[in-house]
VOPAGU-2260 file (C-alpha; in pm, 1 decimal, decimal comma):
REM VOPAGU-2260
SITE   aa  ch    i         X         Y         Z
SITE  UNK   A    0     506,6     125,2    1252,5
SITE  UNK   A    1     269,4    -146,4    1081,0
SITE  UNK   A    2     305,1    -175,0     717,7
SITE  UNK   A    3      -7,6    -355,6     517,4
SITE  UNK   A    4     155,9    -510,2     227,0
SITE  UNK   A    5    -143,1    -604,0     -47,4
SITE  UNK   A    6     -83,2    -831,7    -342,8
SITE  UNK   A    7    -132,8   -1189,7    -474,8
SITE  UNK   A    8     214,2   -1380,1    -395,0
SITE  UNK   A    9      73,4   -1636,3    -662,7
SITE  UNK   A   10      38,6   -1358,0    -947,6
SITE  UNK   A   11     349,5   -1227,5   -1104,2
SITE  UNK   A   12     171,1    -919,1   -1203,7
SITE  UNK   A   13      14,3    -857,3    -850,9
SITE  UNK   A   14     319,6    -966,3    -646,3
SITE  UNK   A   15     600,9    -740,2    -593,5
SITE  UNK   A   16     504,4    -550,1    -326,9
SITE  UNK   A   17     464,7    -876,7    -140,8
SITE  UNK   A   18     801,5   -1012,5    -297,9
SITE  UNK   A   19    1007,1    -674,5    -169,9
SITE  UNK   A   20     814,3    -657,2     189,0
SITE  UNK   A   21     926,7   -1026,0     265,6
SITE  UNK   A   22    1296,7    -945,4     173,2
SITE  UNK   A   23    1343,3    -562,7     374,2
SITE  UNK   A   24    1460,6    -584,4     692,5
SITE  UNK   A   25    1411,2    -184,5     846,7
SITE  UNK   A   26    1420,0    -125,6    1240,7
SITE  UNK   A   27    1050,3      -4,4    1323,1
SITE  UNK   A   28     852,5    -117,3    1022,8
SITE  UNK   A   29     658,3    -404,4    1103,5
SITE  UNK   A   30     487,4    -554,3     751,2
SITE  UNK   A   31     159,9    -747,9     805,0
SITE  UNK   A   32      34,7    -934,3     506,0
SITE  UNK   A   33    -308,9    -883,3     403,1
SITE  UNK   A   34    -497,0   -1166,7     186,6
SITE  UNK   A   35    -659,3   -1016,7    -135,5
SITE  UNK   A   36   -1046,6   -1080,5      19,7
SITE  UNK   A   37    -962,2    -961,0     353,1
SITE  UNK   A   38   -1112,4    -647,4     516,3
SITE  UNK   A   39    -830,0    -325,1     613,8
SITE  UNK   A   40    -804,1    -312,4    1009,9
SITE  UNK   A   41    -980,5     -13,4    1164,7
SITE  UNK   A   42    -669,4     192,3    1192,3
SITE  UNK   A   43    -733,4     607,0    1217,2
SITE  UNK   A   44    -387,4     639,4     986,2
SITE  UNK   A   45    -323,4     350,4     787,9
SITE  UNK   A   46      71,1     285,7     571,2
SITE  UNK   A   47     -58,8      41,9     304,5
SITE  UNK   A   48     244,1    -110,2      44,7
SITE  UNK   A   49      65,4    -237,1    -295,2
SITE  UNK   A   50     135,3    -251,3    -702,2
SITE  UNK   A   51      13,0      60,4    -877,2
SITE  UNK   A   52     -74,2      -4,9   -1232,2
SITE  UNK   A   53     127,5     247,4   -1473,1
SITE  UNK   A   54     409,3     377,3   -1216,1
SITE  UNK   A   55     712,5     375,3   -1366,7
SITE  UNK   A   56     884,8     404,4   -1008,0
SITE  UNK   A   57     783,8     373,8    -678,8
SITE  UNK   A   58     568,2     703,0    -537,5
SITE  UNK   A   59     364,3     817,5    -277,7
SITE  UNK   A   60      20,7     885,2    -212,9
SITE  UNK   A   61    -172,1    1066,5      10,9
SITE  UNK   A   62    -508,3    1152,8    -144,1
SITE  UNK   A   63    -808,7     878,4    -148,6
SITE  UNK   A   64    -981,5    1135,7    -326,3
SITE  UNK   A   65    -783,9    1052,2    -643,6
SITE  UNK   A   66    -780,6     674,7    -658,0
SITE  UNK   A   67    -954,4     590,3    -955,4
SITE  UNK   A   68   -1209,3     343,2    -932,1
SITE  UNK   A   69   -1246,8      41,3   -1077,7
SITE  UNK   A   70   -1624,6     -47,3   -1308,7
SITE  UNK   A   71   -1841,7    -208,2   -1031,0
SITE  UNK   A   72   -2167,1    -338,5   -1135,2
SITE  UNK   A   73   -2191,6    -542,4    -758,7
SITE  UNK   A   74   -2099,8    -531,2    -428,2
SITE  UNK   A   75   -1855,7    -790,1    -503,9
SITE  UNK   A   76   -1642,1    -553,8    -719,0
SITE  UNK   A   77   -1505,3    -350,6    -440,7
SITE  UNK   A   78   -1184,1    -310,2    -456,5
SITE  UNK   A   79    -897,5    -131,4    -210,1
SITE  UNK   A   80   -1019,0     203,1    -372,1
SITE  UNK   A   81   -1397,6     169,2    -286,4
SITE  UNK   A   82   -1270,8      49,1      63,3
SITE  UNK   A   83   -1025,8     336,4     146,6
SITE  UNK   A   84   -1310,4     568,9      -7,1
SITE  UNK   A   85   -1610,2     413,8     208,1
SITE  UNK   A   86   -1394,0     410,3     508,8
SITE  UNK   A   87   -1291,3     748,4     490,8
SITE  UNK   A   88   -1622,4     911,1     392,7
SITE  UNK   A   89   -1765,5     742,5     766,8
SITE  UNK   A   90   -1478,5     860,3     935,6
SITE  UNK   A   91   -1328,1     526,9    1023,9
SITE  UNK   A   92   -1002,2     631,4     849,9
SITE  UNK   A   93    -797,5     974,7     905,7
SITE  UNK   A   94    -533,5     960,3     696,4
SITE  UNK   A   95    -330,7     731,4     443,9
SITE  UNK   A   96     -52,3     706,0     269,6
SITE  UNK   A   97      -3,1     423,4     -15,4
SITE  UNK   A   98     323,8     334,1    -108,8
SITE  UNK   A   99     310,7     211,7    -517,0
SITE  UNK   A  100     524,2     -23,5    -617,5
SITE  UNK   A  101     566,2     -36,8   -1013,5
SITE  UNK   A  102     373,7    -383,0   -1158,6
SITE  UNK   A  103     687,8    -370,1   -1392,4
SITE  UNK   A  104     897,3    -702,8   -1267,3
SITE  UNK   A  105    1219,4    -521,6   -1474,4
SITE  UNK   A  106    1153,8    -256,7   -1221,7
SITE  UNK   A  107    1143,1    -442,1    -908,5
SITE  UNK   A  108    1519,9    -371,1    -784,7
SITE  UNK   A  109    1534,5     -31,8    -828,4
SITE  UNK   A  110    1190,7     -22,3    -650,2
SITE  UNK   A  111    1340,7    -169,0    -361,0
SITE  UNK   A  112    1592,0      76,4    -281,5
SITE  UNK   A  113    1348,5     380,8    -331,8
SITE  UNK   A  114    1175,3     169,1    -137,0
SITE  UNK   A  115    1388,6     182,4     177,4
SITE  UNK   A  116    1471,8     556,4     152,6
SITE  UNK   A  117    1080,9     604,7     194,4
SITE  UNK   A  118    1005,9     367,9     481,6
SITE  UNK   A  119    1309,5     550,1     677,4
SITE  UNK   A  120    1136,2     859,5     652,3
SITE  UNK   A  121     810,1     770,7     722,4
SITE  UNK   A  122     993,0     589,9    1067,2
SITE  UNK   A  123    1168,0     923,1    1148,5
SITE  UNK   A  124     872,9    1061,9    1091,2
SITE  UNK   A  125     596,8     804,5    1284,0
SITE  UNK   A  126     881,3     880,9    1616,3
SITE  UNK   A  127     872,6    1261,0    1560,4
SITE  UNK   A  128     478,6    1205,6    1572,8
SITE  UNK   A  129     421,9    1425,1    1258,5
């Protein structure tokens, strides 16, 4: 199972999804980093790993429907949101789920542990084919 793992290694705010990814080791997850202008890969079901503003632990989301978007006034302003949106609206994407990590660094250790418990799952889950 491919994990995309979004965030800004450079930005403390925007980097502990990036920061946990590089340090879990879980038979069957395979984390790909994405760069914060590159495009998602044209995957049906995509398992995306990125900091949720206001999350005061780690959670789990399955509805694009609900990602709020961010003010846009060009092109240029798209953000994951708009791009999960677009791409499921065309039918290029099926199904997600987006694992938030809290942006809280305080947070970061007991986000890692949740972490884990929710990638096994989602393994057992990917090789039950559900």
């Amino acid at each position: 199972m491919t994990i995309y793992v979004f965030g800004n290694p450079d930005e403390n705010f925007d980097n502990a999804a990036v920061k946990i990814a590089r340090k879990l080791k879980i038979p069957g997850i395979n984390f790909k980093f994405i760069s914060p202008n590159q495009d998602l890969p044209e995957e049906k079901n995509l398992v995306l790993l990125d900091v949720v503003e206001g999350l005061k632990k780690v959670r789990v989301f399955r509805d694009v429907r609900k990602i709020k978007l961010s003010p846009r006034a060009t092109v240029h302003d798209f953000d994951l949101g708009m791009q999960l949106k677009y791409l499921q609206k065309v039918g290029k994407l099926k199904k997600v789920t987006i694992i938030g990590i809290p942006r809280d660094s305080r947070q970061v250790r007991m986000a890692q542990e949740r972490l884990k418990v929710i990638l096994r799952k989602l393994v057992a889950q990917d090789m039950q084919g559900s």
